[in-house]
Steps between C-alpha positions, in 0.01 A plus 500: 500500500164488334293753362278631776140574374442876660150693622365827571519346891842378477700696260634722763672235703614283159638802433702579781850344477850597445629466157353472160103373455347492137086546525383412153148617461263278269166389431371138381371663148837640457663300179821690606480432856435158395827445275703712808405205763740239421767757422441642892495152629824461348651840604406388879680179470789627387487788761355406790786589776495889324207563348160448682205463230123632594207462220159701576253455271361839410130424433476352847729721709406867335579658818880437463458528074357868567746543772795454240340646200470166298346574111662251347540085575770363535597748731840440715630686748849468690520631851805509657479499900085587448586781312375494119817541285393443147219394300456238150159512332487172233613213435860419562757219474663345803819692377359815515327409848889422592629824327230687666624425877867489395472815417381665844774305677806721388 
């Protein structure tokens, strides 16, 4: 599955699915944001049949950034059947990304 680019318009219905989605919010200024890219792409490879990957970029979509409280980019959120379950502000490695959903499985 590939990364699905999300909007203040869509968000709702990207967001509504069973099982795990990971909305990372980012903005194109973002040197962070911009070293977490690849690392996502990767994660949503590797992924794709549990894990469904959303990216909204905050400075376009402030609606849904306001709606979750975003201060900080790279934001990431994991939702587990729409609900939010956790939140990782930063940078992190696709490890972590992998620890980070492990985690709420159990």
């Amino acid at each position: 599955m590939t990364i699905v680019h999300s909007t203040d318009t869509t968000f709702k219905k990207d967001l509504k699915s069973k099982g795990y989605t990971l909305v990372n919010f980012w903005a194109p200024w973002c040197g962070p944001c911009r070293s977490l890219a690849p690392i996502l792409e990767s994660f949503a490879r590797e992924n794709s049949s549990e894990v469904k990957v959303l990216k909204v970029n905050a400075d376009e979509q402030s609606e849904i950034a306001n709606r979750f409280a975003i201060k900080g980019l790279p934001t990431t959120i994991l939702f587990k059947n729409g609900k939010q379950v956790e939140k990782l502000v930063g940078l992190v490695t696709l490890d972590k990304l992998e620890q980070f959903i492990t985690a709420h499985k159990k």
